[in-house]
C-alpha positions in Angstrom: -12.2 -18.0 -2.4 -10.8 -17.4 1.0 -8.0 -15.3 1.0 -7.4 -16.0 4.3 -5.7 -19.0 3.5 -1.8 -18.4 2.3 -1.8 -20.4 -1.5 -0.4 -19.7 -5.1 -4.1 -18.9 -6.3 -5.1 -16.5 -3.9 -1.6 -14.5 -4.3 -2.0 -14.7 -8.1 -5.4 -13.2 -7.1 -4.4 -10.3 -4.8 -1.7 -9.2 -6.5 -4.1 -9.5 -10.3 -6.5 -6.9 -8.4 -3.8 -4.5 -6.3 -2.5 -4.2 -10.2 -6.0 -3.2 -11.6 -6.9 -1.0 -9.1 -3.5 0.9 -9.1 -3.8 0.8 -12.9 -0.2 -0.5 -13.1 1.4 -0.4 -16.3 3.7 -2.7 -16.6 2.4 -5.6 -15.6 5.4 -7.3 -15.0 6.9 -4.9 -12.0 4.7 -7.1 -9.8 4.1 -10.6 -10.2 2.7 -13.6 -7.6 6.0 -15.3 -8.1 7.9 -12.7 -6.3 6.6 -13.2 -2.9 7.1 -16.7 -1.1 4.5 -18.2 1.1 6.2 -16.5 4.5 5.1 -13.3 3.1 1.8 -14.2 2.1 0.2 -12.4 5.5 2.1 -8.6 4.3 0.8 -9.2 0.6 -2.7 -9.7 2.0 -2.5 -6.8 3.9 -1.0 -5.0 1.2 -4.0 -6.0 -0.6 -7.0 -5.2 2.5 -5.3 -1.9 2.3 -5.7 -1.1 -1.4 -9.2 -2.7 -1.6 -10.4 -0.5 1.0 -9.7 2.6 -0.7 -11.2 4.6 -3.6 -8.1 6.3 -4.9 -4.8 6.9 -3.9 -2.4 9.6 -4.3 0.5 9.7 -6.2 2.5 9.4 -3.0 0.2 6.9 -1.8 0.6 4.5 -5.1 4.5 5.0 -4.6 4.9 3.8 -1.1 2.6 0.9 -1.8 4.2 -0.5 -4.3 7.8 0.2 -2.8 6.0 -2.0 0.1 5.6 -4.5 -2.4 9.1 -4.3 -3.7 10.6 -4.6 -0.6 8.7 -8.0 -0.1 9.6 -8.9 -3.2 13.3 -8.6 -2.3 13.1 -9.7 1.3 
């Protein structure tokens, strides 16, 4: 898989593993279908960024997935 290149799969993908690895509850907050192709390049490095780290603060989880929600509403 090559994540480098922008398509449904590989967003389905990312944002599958951001949501394990923040163990988010509700699965539903963030889905693939609430980002469009122009912001495939933020999701990904929404996703480099959580993949890189071991855990994340409480503070930490919050601003990422505001991050995310303010992609999803852009």
């Amino acid at each position: 898989m090559d994540l480098n290149k922008p398509s449904v799969e590989n967003a389905a993908f990312m944002v599958e593993e951001i949501q394990k690895k923040l163990r988010v509850v509700n699965m539903g907050v963030i889905k693939s279908t609430h980002f469009r192709e122009e912001q495939y390049e933020e999701l990904k490095d929404v996703y480099d960024y959580v993949m890189k780290k071991e855990s994340f603060s409480v503070n930490e989880m919050d601003g990422i997935l505001e991050e995310l929600k303010q992609l999803r509403n852009a």
